[in-house]
N, C-alpha and C positions, 0 to 999 in steps of 0.2 A: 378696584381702585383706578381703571384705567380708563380712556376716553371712549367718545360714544361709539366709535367704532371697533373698539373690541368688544364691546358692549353687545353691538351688533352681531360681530363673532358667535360668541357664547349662540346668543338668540338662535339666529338660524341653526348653528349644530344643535339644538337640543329640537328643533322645529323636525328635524330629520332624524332625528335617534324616538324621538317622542311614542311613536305609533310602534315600536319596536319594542321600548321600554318598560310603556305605561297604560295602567289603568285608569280610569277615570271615572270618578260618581259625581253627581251634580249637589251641589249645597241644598241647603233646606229651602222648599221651594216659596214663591209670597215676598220675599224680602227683596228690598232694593239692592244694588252693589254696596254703596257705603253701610248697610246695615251685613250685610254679609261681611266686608273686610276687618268688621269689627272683631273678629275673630280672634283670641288670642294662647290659647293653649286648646291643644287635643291629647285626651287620653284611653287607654282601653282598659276596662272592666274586664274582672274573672270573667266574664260570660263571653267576652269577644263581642262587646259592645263597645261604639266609639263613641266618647262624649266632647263634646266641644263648649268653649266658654266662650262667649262677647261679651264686647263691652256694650251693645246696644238692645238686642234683643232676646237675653239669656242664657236658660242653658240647651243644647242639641244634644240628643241621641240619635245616632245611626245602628239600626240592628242587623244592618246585609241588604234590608230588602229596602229602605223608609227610612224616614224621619221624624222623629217626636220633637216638639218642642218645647221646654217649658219657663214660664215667665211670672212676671206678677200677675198677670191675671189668671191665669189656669192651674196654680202649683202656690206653695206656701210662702215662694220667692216675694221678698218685698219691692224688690228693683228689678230692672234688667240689665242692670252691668257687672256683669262676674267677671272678679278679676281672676281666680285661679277654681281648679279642677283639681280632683284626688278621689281615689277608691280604693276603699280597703276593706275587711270583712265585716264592718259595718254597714256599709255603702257607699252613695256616692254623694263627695263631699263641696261643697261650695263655696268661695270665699267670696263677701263683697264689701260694702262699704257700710252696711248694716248689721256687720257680721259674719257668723257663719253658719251653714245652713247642712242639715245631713237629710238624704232621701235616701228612707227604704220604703221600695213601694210597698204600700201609696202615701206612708206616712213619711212627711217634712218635719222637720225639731229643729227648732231654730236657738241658738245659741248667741248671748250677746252679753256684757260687762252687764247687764243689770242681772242678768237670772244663771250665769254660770260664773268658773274662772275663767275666761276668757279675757285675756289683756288689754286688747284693745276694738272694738267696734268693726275695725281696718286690718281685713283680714287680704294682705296682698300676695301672697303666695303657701302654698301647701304643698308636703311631699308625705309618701305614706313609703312603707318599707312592706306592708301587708299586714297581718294577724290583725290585732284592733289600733297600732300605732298611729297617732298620725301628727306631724310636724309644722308647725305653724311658722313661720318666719317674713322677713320685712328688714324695715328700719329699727327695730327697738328691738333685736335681739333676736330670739326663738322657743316658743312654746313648744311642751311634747304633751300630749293628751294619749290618755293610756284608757281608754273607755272609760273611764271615772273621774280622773283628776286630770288638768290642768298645770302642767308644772314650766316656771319662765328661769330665762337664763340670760343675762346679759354681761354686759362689764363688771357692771357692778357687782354681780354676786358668784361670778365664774370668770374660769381662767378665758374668756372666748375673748381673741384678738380687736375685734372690734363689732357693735353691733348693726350695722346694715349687712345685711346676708343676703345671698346671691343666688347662691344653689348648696344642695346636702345634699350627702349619700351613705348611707350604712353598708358595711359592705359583711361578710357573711361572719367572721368572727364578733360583728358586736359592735366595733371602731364605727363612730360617728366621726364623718368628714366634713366642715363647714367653709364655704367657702366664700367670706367675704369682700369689699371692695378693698382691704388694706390688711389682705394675708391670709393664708390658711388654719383653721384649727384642728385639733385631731384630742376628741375624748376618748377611752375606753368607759366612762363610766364613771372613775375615780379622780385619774391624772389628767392635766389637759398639755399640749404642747402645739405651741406656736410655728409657723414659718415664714418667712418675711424676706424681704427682698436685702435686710442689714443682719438677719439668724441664721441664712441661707442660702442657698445656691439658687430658690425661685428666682426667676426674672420679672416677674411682674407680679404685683402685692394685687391689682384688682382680676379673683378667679372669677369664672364664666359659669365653668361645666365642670362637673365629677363624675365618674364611674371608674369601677376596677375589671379589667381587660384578663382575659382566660390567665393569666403567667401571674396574675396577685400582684401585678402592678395600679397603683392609684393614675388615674391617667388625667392630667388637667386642662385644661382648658383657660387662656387666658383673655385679657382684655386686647393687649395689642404684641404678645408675644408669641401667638401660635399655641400649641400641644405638647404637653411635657408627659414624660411619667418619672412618678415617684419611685427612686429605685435605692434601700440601704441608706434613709434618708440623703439622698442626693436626687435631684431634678435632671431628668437627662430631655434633652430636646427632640423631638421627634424627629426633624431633620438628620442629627445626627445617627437617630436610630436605622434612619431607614434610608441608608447610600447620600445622605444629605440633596435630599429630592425635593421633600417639601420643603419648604424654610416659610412660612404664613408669619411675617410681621402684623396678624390683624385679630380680630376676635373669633373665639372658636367657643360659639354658642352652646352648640347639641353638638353631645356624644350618647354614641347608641353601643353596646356590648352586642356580637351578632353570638351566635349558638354555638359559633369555633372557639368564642375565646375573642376575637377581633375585634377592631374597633372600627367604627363608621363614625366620622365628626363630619361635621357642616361648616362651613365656611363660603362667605359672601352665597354665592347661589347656589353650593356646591355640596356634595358631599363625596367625601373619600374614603376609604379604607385600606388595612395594611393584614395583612397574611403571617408574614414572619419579614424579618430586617433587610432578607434579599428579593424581596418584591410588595411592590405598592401600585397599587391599582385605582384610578382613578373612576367612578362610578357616580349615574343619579346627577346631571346636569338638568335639575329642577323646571321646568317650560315656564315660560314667565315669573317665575319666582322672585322676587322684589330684594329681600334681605333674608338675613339667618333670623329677623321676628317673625317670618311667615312662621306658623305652628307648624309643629312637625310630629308625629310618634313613630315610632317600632312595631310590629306587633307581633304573637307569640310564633309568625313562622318567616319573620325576619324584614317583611318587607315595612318601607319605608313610606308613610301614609303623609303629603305638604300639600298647604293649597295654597292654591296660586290666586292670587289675589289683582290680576288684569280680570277685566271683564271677558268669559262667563267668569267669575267666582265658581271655581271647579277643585276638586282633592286629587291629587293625581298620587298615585299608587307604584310605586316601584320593588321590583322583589332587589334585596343589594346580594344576594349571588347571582345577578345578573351579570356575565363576564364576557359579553361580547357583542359588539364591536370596542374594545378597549382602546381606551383615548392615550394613553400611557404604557408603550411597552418598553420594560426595562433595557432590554440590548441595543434599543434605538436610540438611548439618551444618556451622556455620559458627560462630566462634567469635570473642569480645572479646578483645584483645588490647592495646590503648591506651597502657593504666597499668599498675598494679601486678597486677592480674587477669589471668587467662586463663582464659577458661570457656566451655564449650561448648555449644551449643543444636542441636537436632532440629528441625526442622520439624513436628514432629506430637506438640506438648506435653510433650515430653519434653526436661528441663532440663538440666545439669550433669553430665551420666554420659553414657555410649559405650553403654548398651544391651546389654550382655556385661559389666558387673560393674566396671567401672571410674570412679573418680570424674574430673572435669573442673572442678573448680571450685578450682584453681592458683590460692595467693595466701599471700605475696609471689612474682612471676613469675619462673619458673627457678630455684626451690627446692626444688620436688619436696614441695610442701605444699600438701595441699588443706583447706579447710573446709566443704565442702558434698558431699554422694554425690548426691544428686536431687534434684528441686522437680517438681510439677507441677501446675496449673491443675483445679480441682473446682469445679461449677458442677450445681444444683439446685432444683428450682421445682415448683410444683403448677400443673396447667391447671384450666379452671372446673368441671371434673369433679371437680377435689379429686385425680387421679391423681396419681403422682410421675412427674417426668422430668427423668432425673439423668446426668452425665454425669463421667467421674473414671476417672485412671489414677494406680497407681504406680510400678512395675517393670515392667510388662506380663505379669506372669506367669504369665496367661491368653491375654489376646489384647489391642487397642485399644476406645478411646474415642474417639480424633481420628485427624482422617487430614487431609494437607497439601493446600490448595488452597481456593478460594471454592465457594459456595453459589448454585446457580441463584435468582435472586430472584424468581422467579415461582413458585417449587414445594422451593422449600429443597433438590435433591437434586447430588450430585454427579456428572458423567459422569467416565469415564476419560481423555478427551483433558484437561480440566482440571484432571485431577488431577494428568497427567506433567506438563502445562505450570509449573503453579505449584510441582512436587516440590520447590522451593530456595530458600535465605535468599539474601537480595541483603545484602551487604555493602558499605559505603564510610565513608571517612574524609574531616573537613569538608577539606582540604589539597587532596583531589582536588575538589573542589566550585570550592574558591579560586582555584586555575587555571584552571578552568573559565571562572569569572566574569569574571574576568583576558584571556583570550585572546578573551572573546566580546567585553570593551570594547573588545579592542586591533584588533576586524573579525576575527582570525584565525579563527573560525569558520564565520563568516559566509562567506570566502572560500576557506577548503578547506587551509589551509596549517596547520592544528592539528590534530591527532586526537581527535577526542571521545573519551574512555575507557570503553568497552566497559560498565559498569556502567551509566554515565550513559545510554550508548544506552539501555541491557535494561532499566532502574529499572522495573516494573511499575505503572504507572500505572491501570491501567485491564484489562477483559475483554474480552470478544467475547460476542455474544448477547446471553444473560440475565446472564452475568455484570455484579457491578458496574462502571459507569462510576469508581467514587469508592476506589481502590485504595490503591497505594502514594502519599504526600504529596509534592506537590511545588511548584515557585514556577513560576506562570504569567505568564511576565513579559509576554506581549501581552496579557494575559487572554481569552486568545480560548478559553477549555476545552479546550483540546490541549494535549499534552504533546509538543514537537518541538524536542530541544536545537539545531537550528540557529535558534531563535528564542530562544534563550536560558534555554530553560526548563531547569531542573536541579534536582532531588530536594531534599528538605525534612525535614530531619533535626534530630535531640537530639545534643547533645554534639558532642565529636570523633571521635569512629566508630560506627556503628548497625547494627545488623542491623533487615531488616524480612522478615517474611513473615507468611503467612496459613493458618490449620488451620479445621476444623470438626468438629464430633458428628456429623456426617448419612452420613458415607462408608461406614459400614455398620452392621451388628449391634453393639452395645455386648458386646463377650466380658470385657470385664476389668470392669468394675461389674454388668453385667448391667439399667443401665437404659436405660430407650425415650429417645431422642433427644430432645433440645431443639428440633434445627432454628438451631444457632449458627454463625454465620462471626466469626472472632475475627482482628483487626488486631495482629501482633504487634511491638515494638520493641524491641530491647534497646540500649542505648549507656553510653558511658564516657567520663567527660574524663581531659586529661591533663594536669599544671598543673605546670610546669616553674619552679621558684624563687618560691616562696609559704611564706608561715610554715608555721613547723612545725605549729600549732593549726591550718592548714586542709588538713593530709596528708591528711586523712581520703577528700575527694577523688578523691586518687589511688590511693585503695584500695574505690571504692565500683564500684556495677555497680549500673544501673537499668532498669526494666522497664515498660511503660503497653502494656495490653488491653485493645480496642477491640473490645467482647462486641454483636454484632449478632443479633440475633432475625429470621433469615428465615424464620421459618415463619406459619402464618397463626391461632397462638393464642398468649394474652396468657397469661401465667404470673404469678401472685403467691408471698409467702412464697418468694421468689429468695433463695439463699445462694452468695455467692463467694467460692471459698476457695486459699487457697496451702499445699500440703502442701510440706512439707522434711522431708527429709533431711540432717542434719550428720554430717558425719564430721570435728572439729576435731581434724586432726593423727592421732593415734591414737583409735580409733573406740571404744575400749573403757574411758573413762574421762572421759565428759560427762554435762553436766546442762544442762537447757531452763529456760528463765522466759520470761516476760511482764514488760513494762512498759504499765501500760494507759493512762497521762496521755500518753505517747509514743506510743502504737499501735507496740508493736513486741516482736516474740519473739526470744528469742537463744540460743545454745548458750554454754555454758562448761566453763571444764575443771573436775572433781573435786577433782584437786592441783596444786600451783603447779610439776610437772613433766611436761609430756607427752612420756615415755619413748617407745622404741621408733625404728623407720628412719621410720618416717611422724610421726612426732610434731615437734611446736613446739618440743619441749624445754623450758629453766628461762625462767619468766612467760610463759606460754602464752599468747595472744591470747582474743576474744571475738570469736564473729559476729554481728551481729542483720542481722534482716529486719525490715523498716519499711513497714506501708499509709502511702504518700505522701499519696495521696485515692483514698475507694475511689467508689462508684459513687452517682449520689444517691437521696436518702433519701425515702421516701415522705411528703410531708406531713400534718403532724396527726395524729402514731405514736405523739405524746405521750415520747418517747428521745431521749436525749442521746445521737442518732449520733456523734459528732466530738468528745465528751469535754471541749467548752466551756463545759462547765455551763450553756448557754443550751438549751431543749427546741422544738423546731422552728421554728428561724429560716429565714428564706429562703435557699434553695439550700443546702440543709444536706447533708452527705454523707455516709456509710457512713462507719467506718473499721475499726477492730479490734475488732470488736463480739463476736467469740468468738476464744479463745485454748484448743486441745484437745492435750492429749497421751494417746498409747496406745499399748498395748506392740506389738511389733513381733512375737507370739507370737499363740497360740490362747486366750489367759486368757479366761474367762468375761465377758461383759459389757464387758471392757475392750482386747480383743484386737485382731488386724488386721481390717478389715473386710471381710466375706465375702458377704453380700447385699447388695442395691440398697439398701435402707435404712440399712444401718449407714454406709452415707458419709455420708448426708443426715442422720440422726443424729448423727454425729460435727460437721460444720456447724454445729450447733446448739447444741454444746456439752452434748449430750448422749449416753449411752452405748447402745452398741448395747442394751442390753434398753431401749431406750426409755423411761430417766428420767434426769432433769437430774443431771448430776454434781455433786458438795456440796464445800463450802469445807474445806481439810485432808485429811491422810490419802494414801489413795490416790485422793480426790475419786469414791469408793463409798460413803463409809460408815464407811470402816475404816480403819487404821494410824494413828501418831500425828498426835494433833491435831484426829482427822477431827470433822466436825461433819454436821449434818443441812441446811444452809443453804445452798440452791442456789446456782452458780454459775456465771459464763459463761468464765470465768479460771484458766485453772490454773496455780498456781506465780507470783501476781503478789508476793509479797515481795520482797525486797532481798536478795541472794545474801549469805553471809558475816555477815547482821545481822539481820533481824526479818523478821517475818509467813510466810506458806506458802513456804518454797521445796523443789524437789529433793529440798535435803539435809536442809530442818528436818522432810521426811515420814518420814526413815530411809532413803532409797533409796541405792542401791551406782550409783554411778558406772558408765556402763556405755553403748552402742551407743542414742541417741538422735532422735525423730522429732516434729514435733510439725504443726499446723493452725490455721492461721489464717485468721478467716471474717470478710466485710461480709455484714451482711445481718440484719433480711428487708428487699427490695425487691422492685420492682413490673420486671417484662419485657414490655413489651405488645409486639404484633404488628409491626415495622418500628422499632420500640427499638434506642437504642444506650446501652450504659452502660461507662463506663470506668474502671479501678483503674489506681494506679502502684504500685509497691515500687521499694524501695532494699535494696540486699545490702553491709551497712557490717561492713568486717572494723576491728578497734579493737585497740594492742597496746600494752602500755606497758612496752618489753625493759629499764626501769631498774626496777622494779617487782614483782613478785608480784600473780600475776593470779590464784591458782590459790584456795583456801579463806581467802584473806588479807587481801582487803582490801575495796576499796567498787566497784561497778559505775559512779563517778562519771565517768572517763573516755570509758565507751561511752556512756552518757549525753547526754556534752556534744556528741560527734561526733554522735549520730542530733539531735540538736536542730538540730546547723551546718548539716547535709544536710537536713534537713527546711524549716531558715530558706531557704536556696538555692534548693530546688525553689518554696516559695511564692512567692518574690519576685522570681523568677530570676535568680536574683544570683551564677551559681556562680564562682571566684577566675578563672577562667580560658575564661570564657563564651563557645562557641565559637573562639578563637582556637587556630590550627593546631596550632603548639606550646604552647601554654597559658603563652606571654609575656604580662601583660599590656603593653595600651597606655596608660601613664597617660598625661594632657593636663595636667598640672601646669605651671606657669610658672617652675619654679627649675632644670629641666634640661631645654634644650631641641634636638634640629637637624633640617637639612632633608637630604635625599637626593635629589640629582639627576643625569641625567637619570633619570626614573624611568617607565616602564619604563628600563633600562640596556641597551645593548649591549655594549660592549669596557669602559669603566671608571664607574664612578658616583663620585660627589665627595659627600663630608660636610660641610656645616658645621656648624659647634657656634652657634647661634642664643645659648645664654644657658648659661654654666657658669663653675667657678672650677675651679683647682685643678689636679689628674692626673684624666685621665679614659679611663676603656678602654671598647671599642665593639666588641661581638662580634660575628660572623655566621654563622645559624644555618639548617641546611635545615630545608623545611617540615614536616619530623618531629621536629625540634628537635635534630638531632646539632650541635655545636658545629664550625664548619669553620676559623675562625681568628679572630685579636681583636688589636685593634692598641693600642699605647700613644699616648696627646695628648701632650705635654709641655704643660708650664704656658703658657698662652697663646697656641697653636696652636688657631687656629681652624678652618681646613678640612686634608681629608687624601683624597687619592685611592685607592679600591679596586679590584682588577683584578677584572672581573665575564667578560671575554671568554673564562676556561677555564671558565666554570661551565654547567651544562645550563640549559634553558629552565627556566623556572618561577619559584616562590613563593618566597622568600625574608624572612630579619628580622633586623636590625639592631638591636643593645641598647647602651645609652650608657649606661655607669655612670660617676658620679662622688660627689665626697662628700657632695652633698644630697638624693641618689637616683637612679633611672634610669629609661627609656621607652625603648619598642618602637616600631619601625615597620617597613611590611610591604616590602620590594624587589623589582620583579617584573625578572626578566632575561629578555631576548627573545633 
């Protein structure tokens, strides 16, 4: 889905996996390209023979060694456009537009509405299950031929959903699965039963692909919802199945069953598969491979036979237990999930995307909407020689700049045992903390009768050697400098759930900027709150995602003229009709749409949201620089800080002067808010020179007007709406030798669905949301400040009760301390699902709850009445 340079991406990695991965045979030989690409299904015959069908020049066999052909002229074929392929113990079967045709050598039998039952002349697809079955289907239903009869089934004379059919599969009980453009059918024989996107939990009525997966799951394949399987008639999403990894808003054509029970589906050029729910392996980046129509097959010892239809017109061959070099390792990629968000993060500065062209920046969550393709961390500096050493990735589509793990602090360099050690994001949510703390009060850890949670053990506090002592953050509750949960120490974390890990510049040669190494070990966080029953004004919240880099200098030279920068990527909704600004009294860049409709399967639709990204606080500010770092019209105050001191955009193209950055300097350039031919970009225009408005008046801002109303924007330059990227810099500061400097960002999605967001109105709502979140992080004051479920606990005196015993065993008793009226008091687990709530009557002050079916743990109680309500926490033992 994404622009020609991820496109690009893909290409090359598979140009370099290719000779590794794949085999290759040449097509039947004689034919031009366009009579080759005419290719439209391959299949293999009991003998392990490959048959191929065109639309131009008939049918192919491949026997291992050669190629047969056969056509109208040499074979009983009337045409040479076959539209489908099948083989079954009959033989081999051909569908075209004359009919359909069965070869056992040497004998042809041609079948058509004058001399059999055969329905219709227009024979568009076949599937066979083996023995003599074999299934006819199209537009007008589906035929079953049983070596004798001919038998049809459409609407009209059977329970089937609808008659344009897609794909079928029998699975070994008998259960015929059909799967149309407008819902599933499922016979035994007898019964029929429907599923539909208004019967059911499917997501999408038009299926793709069918097969049932080793565990007797039916496994679907959709138009534009991804991969489901069918599980207790319920639809479960693959995403969810498997660590919420995949999430494919697209079609998922071919699915292959491998010999474990697993599944291999296709998708765009791709193909994947999954093992079991705690690991998914990404496999089979197809070499030129066009779409999921390229023909694909299985064959009986698993590998995976596509051709690639670039010139040569070649089959390339892949075995899919092929496991290595893996593009996808789980411990390296972990993701927020909290709120409203779901976004992805890499271990090695790579943000928001999967590294194969796909975006991960999901928001509103399970809508199959993204607003971010990439981000990633750009960092740049001169040592006292005045040399540059710069450090910056975007797509990789070179090579790295970071590589996951710390920094020897004696020599900045990295070994390979710490590189595997630290290969992974540690993930947790505060809930699992809160039992933690909980069970250590109650002795239970202390004495061995709780289980520490696995995270809590591994939480990476610290190294070995040189590595640093001073790692991942945690509470030292004896303060003895160890980190030992049976002493009650436990991780120290932002929000309600965090990732933390650690990358650096030094792991090898810089391939993708091409510059010399800083010598950086960078602290990463990312976290999320999640704020359950809060004004509507403070959603904003539950739609944000936050970030703080802890940029250490272990090398043993001091760098000045430092620039930190956060490249983005927006893909709002549909990628082909955005526009970037700046707000600079904010510090913060943002994408918006073009028109107030973002069209398309990936799009927002009607009042399309706004993204911004926000420097929370960037790194501090060199004293006596004489600049208004931080935009408070005060010039070097004490402890003064970086913040959005450059705001750059550039095309995503080779344009002159203004293009993607191709040398080490054009990053650092770009930084600086200048353009690669090394001169300060100028206020208007295309900030060249040129297009409307432009002026001669350098600037550090591009696009800081007000969308829809006055001064530079996007749209007031003339620009066409269209696939947008922009950079945003703190800086210059000072890096000295054992420095530490640290930025935050905020990722604030803003959407006002009563409203027109598109050319229409005023950017005042995203506004007021980056100010709420920016008020929050300075004062730390967020609606729902780590609490589990993001209840708050007011202590207000007009509604008040107590909970006792508390810890609870078998029952806990409520009383109502101070209320009037009807009052209901819910109970909720420590992820905030609602589990039941009881009614007071007027003047009932206490009420007994049954705690003895509930699991150990963290629990809260809400007392609403009519002059408000309060939280409080229940631990059940």
């Amino acid at each position: 889905m994404r622009q020609l340079l991820a496109c690009c991406i893909i290409f090359f990695s598979c140009l370099i996996n290719a000779s590794a991965q794949y085999d290759t045979i040449a097509g039947p030989p004689g034919y031009t390209i366009t009579q080759l690409r005419s290719a439209n299904e391959m299949i293999f015959d009991g003998s392990e023979n490959l048959w191929m069908s065109f639309f131009k020049i008939g049918l192919g066999k491949y026997d291992g060694t050669g190629w047969t052909m056969f056509d109208s002229l040499n074979s009983g074929l009337l045409r040479n456009k076959i539209n489908t392929v099948a083989a079954n113990a009959s033989g081999i079967w051909a569908g075209t537009d004359t009919g359909l045709f069965l070869f056992h050598e040497p004998v042809w039998t041609h079948f058509s509405t004058a001399n059999s039952g055969l329905q219709s002349d227009t024979v568009l697809k076949l599937y066979s299950t083996g023995g003599n079955d074999l299934y006819i289907y199209g537009l007008i239903g589906f035929s079953h031929y049983n070596g004798n009869v001919f038998q049809h089934y459409n609407t009209s004379n059977s329970g089937i959903v609808n008659d344009t059919i897609q794909c079928m599969f029998k699975d070994v009980s008998g259960i015929l699965w059909i799967g149309t453009r407008n819902g599933l059918s499922k016979w035994d024989g007898t019964t029929w039963q429907n599923f539909t996107t208004s019967n059911s939990s499917l997501p999408d009525n038009n299926i793709q692909s069918l097969i049932m997966d080793g565990n007797q799951h039916l496994c679907v394949g959709t138009e534009t919802k991804g991969l489901y399987f069918l599980s207790a008639n319920e639809f479960i999403c693959f995403r969810d199945f498997a660590d919420n990894y995949f999430s494919h808003p697209q079609k998922v054509k071919k699915i292959f069953a491998r010999a474990d029970g697993s599944i291999l589906y296709s998708l765009l050029n791709d193909f994947y598969y999954y093992t079991d729910p705690s690991r998914v392996t990404v496999h089979g980046q197809f070499l030129y491979a066009s779409d999921t129509l390229s023909p694909s097959v299985m064959d009986s010892h698993g590998r995976i036979w596509k051709l690639n239809k670039n010139p040569p017109v070649t089959i390339y061959i892949s075995d899919s237990n092929y496991a290595s070099p893996e593009i996808f390792s789980p411990s390296s990629y972990s993701s927020l999930d909290i709120n409203q968000v779901r976004c992805g993060m890499y271990n090695d500065n790579t943000f928001h995307w999967d590294n194969i062209g796909e975006t991960r920046y999901e928001v509103p969550k399970n809508n199959f909407t993204n607003s971010i393709f990439a981000s990633a961390i750009w960092l740049g500096g001169l040592d006292p020689e005045e040399d540059l050493h710069l450090s910056a990735q975007t797509y990789k589509s070179i090579g790295l700049d970071f590589w996951p793990g710390p920094l020897d602090t004696v020599n900045a360099t990295l070994d390979s045992a710490t590189a595997v050690q630290f290969d992974s994001i540690w993930k947790i949510n505060m809930h699992t903390i809160d039992e933690f703390i909980t069970q250590f009060n109650l002795g239970n850890v202390t004495n061995g009768s709780y289980q520490i949670p696995g995270i809590i053990q591994s939480w990476p506090t610290q190294g070995t050697g040189n590595i640093s002592k001073n790692l991942a953050p945690f509470v030292d509750v004896n303060t003895d400098g160890h980190y030992n949960p049976i002493d009650g120490d436990h991780p120290e974390i932002k929000g309600d759930q965090m990732l933390w890990w650690v990358f650096n510049d030094n792991g090898g040669i810089h391939t993708e900027s091409g510059g010399i190494a800083m010598g950086l070990e960078i602290h990463a966080k990312a976290y999320a709150y999640s704020c359950l029953n809060i004004p509507d004004s403070n959603e904003a919240v539950n739609y944000t995602t936050f970030y703080s880099f802890d940029v250490i200098n272990r090398s043993d030279t001091d760098y000045h003229d430092v620039y930190l920068g956060l490249w983005v990527d927006g893909d709002l909704g549909n990628y082909l009709d955005d526009y970037v600004g700046c707000n600079i009294e904010n510090d913060f860049g943002y994408f918006y749409n073009g028109e107030n409709n973002d069209e398309g399967i990936s799009g927002y639709g009607l009042n399309p949201p706004m993204q911004s990204v926000v420097v929370l606080k960037g790194p501090l500010a060199e004293p006596n620089d004489t600049i208004d770092n931080n935009h408070n019209g005060i010039t070097d105050e004490p402890d003064e800080h970086c913040m959005m001191n450059h705001f750059t955009y550039f095309y995503g193209t080779n344009e002159p002067c203004l293009g993607y950055p191709y040398y080490t300097d054009d990053y650092y350039q770009y930084l600086q808010t200048h353009n690669t031919c090394g001169t300060h970009f100028t206020y208007g225009g295309n900030g060249h020179g040129g297009g409307i408005g432009a002026t001669n008046i350098p600037t550090d801002y591009f696009y800081p007007g007000t969308p829809y109303d006055t001064g530079w924007t996007d749209a007031s330059a003339g620009n066409l709406p269209s696939d947008r990227r922009f950079l945003m810099s703190s800086g210059p500061f000072s890096l000295r030798k054992g420095e530490t400097r640290t930025v935050d960002y905020a990722y604030i999605f803003t959407r006002d669905e009563s409203a027109p967001n598109g050319l229409n109105t005023s950017i005042a709502k995203n506004i007021a949301d980056v100010k709420r979140v920016k008020r929050w992080f300075d004062t730390d004051s967020f609606p729902c400040n780590n609490s589990s479920i993001g209840i708050e606990e007011l202590n207000g005196n007009i509604i008040d009760f107590s909970v006792y015993p508390n810890p609870a065993s078998d029952y806990a008793t409520v009383h109502l301390n101070s209320v009037s009226g009807k009052t209901t008091l819910e109970l909720f687990s420590a992820i905030g699902e609602k589990l039941s709530d009881y009614i007071f009557p007027g003047g009932r002050k206490e009420f007994s709850i049954k705690t003895g079916n509930l699991s150990k743990g963290i629990y809260f109680l809400r007392l609403s009445g009519e002059s408000g309500s309060v939280t409080k926490k229940l631990v059940v033992r």
